[in-house]
C-alpha positions as YAML, in Angstrom:
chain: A
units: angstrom
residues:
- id: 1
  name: UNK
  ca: [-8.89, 3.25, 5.20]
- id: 2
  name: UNK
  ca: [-7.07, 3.58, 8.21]
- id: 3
  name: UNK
  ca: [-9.08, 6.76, 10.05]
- id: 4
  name: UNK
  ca: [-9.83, 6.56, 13.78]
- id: 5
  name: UNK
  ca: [-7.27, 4.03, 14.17]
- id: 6
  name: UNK
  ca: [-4.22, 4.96, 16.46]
- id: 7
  name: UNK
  ca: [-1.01, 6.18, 14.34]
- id: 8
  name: UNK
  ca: [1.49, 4.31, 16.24]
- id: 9
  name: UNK
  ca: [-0.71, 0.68, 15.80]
- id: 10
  name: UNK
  ca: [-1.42, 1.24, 12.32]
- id: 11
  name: UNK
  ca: [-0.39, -1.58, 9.83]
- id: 12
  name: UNK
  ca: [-0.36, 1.09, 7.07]
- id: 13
  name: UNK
  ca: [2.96, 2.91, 7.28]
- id: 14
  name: UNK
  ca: [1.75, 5.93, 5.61]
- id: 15
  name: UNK
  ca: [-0.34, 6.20, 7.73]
- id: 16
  name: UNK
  ca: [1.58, 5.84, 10.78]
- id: 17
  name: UNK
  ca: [4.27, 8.13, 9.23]
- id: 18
  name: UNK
  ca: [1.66, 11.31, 8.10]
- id: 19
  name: UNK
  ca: [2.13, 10.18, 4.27]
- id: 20
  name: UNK
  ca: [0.14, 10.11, 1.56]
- id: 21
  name: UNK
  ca: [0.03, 6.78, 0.52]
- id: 22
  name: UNK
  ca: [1.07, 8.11, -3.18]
- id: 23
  name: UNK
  ca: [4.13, 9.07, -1.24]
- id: 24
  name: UNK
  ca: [5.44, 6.01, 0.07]
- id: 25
  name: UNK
  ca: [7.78, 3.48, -2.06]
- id: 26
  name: UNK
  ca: [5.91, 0.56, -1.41]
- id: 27
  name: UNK
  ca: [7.93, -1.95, -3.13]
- id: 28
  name: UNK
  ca: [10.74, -1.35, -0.33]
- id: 29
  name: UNK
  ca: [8.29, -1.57, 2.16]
- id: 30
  name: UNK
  ca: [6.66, -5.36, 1.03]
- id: 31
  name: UNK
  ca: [10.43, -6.45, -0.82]
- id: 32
  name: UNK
  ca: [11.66, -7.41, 2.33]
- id: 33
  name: UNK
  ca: [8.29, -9.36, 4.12]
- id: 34
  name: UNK
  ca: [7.38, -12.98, 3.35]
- id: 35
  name: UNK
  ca: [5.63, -13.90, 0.71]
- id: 36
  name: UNK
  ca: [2.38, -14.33, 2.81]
- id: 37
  name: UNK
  ca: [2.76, -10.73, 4.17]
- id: 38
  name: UNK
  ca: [3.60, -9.56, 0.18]
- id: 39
  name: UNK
  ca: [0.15, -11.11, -0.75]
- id: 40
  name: UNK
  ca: [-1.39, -9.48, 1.81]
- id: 41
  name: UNK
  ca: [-0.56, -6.47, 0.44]
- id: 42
  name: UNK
  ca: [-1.28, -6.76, -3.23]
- id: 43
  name: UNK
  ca: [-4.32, -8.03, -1.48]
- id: 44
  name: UNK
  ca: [-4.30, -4.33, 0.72]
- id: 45
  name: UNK
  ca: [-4.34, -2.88, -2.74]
- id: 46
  name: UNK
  ca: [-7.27, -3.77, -4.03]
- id: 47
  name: UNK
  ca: [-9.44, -1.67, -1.90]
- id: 48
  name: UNK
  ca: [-7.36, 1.80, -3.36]
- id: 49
  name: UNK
  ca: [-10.29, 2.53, -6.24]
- id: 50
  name: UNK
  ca: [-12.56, 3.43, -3.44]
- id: 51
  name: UNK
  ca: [-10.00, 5.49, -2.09]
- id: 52
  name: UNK
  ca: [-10.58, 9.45, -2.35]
- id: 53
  name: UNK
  ca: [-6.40, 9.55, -1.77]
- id: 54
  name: UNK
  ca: [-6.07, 7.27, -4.69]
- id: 55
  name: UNK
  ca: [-8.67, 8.71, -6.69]
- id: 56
  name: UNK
  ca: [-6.55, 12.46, -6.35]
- id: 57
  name: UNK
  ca: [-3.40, 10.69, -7.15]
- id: 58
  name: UNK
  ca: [-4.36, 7.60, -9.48]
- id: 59
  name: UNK
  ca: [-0.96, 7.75, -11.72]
- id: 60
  name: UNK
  ca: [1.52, 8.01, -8.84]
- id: 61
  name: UNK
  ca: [-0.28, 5.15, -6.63]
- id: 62
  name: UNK
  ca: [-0.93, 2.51, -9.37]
- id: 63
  name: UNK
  ca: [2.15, 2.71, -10.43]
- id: 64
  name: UNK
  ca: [3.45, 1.87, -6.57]
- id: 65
  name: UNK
  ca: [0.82, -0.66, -6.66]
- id: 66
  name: UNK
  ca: [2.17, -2.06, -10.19]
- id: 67
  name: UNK
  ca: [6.03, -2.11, -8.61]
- id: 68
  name: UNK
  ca: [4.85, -4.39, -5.52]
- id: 69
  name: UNK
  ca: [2.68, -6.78, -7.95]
- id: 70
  name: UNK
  ca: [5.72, -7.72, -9.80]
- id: 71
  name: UNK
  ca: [6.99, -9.37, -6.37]
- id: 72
  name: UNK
  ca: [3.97, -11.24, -5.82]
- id: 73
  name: UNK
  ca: [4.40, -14.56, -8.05]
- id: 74
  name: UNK
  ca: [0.38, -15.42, -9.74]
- id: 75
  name: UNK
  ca: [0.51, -18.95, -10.28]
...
């Protein structure tokens, strides 16, 4: 989702860092933002199933996906 965007201005830090998303421990990465910024991201998430990444590496990403939901209160 983040092609032809510049590395270095990316929000996605996979993608600034050459990572597969799959390959990132996104619950360390949101833990530490507000809880606006964590929503954001659960938010962020949503769009993965269109993903061809995600679609190649569905177990390993949903469960990163599944660790950063249980930060994100749903009242």
């Amino acid at each position: 989702m983040m092609k032809g965007l510049q590395r270095e201005k990316a929000g996605c830090p996979a993608y600034r860092e050459s990572l597969g998303c799959w390959e990132v421990d996104w619950r360390s990465v949101v833990e530490p933002l507000s809880a606006s910024q964590q929503e954001y991201w659960v938010s962020f998430f949503k769009n993965c199933g269109s993903c061809v990444a995600y679609k190649n590496h569905v177990e390993e990403m949903q469960a990163r996906i599944n660790a950063v939901k249980t930060l994100v209160r749903d009242d």
